[in-house]
C-alpha positions in Angstrom: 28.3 13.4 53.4 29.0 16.3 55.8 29.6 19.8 54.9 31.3 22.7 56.2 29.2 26.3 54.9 31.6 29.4 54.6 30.1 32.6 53.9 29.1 33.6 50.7 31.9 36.9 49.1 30.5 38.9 46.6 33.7 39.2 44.2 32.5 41.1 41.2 31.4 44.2 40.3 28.2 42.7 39.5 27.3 40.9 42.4 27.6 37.6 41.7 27.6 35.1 44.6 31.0 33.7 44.6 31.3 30.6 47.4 33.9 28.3 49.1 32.7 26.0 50.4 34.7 22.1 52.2 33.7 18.8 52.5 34.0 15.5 53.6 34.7 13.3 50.8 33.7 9.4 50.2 37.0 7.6 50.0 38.5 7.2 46.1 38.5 4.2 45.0 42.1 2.3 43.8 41.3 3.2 40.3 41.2 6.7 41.2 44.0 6.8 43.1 45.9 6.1 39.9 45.2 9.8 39.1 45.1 13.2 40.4 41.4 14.1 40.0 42.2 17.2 42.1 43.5 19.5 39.3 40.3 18.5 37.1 37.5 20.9 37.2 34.2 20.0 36.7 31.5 22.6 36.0 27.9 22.2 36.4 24.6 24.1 35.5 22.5 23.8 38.4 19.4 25.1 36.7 17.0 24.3 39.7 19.1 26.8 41.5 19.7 29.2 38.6 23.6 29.2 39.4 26.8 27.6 38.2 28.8 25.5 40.3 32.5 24.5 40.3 34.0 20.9 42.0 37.4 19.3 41.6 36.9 15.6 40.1 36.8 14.1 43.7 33.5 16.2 44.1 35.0 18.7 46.4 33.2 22.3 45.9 35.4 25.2 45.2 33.5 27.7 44.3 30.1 28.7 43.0 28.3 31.9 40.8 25.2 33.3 39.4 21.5 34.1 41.1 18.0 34.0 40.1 16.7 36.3 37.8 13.5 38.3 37.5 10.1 37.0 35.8 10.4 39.0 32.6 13.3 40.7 30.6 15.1 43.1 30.7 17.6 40.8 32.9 20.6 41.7 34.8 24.5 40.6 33.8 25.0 37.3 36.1 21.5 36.4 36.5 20.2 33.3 35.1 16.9 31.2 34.6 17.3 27.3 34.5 21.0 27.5 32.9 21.0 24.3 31.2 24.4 24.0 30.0 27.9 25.2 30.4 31.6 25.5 28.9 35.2 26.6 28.9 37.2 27.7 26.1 40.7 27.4 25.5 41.2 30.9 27.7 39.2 29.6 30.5 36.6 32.0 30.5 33.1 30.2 30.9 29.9 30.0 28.9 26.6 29.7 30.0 23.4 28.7 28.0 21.3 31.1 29.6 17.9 28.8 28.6 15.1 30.9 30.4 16.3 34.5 30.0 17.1 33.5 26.3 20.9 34.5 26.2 24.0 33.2 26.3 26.4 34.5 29.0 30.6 34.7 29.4 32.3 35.1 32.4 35.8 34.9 32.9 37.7 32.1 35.3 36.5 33.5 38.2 32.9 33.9 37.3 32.9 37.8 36.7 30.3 38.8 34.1 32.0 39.9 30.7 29.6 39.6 28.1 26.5 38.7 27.6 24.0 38.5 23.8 20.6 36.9 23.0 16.9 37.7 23.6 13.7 35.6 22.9 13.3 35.4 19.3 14.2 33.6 15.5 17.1 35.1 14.7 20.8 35.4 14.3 21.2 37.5 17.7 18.2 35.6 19.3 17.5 32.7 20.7 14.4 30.7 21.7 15.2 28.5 25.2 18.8 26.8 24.1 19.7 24.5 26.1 23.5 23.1 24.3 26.7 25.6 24.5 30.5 23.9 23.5 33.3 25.5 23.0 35.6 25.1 20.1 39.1 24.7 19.7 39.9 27.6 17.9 37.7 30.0 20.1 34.2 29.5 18.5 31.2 29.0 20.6 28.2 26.6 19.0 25.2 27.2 21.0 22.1 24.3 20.7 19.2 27.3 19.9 17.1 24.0 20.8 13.3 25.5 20.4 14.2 27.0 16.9 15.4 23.7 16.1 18.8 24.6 15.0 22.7 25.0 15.7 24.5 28.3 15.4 28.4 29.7 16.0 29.7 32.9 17.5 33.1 34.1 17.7 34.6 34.9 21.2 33.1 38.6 21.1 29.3 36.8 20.7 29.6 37.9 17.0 27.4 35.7 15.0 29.3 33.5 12.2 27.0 30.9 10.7 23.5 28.7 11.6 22.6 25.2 10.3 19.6 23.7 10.6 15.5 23.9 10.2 12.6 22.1 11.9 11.9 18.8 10.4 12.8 15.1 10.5 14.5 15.0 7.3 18.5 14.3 7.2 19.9 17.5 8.5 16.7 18.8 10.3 16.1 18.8 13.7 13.2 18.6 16.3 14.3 20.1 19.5 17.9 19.5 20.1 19.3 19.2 23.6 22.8 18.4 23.4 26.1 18.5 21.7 30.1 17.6 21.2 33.0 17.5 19.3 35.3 14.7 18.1 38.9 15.0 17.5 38.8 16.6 14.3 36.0 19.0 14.6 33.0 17.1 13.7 29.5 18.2 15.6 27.4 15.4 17.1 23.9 17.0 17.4 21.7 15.0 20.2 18.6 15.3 18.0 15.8 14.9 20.9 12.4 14.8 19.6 13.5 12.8 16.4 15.0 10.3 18.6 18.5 10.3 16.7 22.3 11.2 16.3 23.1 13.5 13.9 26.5 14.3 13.0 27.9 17.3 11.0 31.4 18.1 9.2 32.7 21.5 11.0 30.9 23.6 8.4 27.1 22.2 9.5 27.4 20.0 6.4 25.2 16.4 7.3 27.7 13.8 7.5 25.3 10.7 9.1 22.8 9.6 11.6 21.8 6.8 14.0 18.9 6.1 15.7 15.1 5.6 16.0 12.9 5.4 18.9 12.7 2.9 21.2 13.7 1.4 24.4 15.6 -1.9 22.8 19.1 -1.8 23.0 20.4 0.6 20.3 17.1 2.5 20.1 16.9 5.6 21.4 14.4 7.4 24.2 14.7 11.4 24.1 18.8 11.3 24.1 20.0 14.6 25.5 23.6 14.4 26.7 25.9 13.4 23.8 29.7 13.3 24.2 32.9 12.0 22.3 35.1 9.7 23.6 38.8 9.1 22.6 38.4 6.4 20.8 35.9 7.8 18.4 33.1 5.8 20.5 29.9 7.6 21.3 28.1 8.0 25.0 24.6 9.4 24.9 22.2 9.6 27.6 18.6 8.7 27.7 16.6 10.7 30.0 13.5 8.6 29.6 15.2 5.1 29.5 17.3 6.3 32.5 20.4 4.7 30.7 23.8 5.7 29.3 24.2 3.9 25.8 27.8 3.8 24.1 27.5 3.3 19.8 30.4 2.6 17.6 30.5 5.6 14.7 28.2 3.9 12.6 25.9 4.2 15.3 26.2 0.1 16.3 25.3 0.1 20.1 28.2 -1.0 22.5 27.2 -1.6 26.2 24.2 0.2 28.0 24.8 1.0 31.7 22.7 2.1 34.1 18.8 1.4 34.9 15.9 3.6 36.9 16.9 3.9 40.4 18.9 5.9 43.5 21.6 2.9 43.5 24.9 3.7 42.4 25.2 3.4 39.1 21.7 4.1 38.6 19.6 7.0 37.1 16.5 9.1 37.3 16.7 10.9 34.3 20.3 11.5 33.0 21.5 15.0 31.1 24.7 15.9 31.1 27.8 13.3 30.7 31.6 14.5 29.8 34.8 12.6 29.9 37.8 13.6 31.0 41.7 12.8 29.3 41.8 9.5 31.1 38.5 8.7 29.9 36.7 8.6 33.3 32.9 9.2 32.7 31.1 12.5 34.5 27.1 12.2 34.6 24.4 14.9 36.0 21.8 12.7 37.6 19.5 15.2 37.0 16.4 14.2 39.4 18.8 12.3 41.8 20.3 15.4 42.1 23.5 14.3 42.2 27.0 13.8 39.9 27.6 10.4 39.2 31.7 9.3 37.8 33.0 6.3 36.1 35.8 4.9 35.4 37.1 4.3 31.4 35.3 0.7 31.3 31.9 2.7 32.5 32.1 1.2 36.2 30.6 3.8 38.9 33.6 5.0 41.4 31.8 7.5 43.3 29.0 10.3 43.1 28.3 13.5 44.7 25.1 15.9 45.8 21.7 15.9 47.2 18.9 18.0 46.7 19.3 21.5 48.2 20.4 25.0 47.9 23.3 25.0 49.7 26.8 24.9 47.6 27.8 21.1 46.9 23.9 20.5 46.4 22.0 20.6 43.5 18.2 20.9 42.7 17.8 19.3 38.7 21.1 20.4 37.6 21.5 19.2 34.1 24.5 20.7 32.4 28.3 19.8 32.8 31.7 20.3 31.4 35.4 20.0 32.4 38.8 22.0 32.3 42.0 21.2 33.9 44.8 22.6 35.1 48.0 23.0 32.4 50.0 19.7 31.4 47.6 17.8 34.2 46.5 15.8 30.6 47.9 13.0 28.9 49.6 14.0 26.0 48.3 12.5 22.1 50.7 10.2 20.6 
């Protein structure tokens, strides 16, 4: 892949390190071509490189945000340390699980600072190294507070609204929590790490269910991290010691595995992130291939993106992603 650097405009009143940045593209495959992957976004938290970086869903980089922080707080609006995750809500302003400053961050569309709350602590305004951040359709934000082993939502002002969870193995406990989603009708899907399970929640943090135990069988589990939702109710986690994707049914039956260790396409080396777009192509962070693998609905690879670097369009152990789109560009539900 060749690149063509552009120099890096400081657009805010913050100083954060907005890029553009073009590329050449590996050709798309017929499957692709079926859709406009140019007015998809996809968003990810490039944690090695303590920014947030922006690509159309062909892999082309539009634009990029965010710098390295200091080694102790108090830390600056727009500075990050190993953001693990990111979102967009329904305004298009973006969230960012802050993980080493402790925090969670907004910024609007174009990646100018708004709001930031959070410090190290147990708490409702604190947070100890979270590493999960979705937003909800009304406007909430849950945020994974993954070291004090719970979930907790904030309203769009960072206003804290309600917490569940509490260290422990028990149904409803958790034990280091990495990631989380949302299905159709607002249910939370808890990628309980350390307790090698599922957990899923009714949209008041009630425990609906779980799947899960550890092992490296299919239908087992080994440290899940990325969780998401697909349309059809059908779950995708990733496994970032079994170097796998795993899809289960809702009663937590598994599906079809893909993927195995390697730098082959299609492969992993240790998995994170994974989001599916309205068409129900597949989005994974790679994390130490450092790279963006997609697939296509039936979880075939199409194409992937990135190598290790610092330069925008590279990535050094990115592990967070999520997707907007441009207005209307999604299929509408019957």
């Amino acid at each position: 892949m060749t690149e063509e650097n552009t120099e890096l405009v400081d657009e805010s009143d913050v100083g954060l390190d907005v890029a553009q940045f073009g590329e050449t593209l590996p050709e798309a495959s017929p499957e692709e071509l079926k859709i406009d992957h140019s007015k998809l976004y996809v968003w990810v938290a490039d944690s090695g490189n303590d920014r947030i970086q922006k690509f159309d869903g062909n892999g082309k980089f539009l634009m990029a945000f965010g710098r390295s922080g200091g080694t102790r707080a108090p830390y600056s609006p727009g500075e990050f340390k190993t953001p693990s995750a990111v979102t967009v809500d329904h305004e298009g302003n973006i969230w960012v699980a802050d993980t080493g400053c402790h925090r969670i961050q907004k910024f609007d569309p174009d990646g100018n600072f708004i709001l930031e709350f959070g410090k190290e602590g147990w708490g409702q305004e604190k947070f100890y190294w979270p590493e999960g951040i979705i937003a909800e359709a009304m406007g909430t934000i849950l945020v994974v507070d993954t070291n004090n082993h719970l979930i907790k939502r904030y309203d769009d002002e960072g206003e804290f609204l309600m917490g569940f969870g509490v260290a422990g193995n028990f149904d409803g406990f958790m034990k280091f929590p990495a990631g989380v989603a949302l299905d159709k009708e607002g249910n939370i899907y808890v990628a309980d790490r350390d307790n090698q399970r599922i957990q899923i929640f009714n949209e008041d943090g009630q425990y609906q269910s779980k799947f899960g135990e550890y092992g490296f069988e299919t239908g087992r589990l080994n440290f899940p991290v990325g969780i998401a939702v697909r349309k059809d109710g059908s779950i995708l986690v990733s496994e970032k010691s079994q170097n796998r994707l795993q899809l289960f049914d809702r009663e937590g039956h598994s599906l079809t595995v893909v993927g195995e260790i390697g730098k082959r396409d299609g492969q992993f080396n240790c998995p994170m992130g994974i989001a599916e777009d309205p068409y129900g192509f597949v989005f994974v962070v790679d994390t130490l291939n450092n790279r963006i693998q997609k697939f296509d609905p039936e979880l075939n690879f199409v194409s992937k993106w990135g190598v290790n670097g610092k330069e925008p369009g590279q990535f050094k152990n990115a592990t967070g992603i999520c997707l907007s789109w441009e207005p209307d560009w999604a299929p509408q539900d019957d």
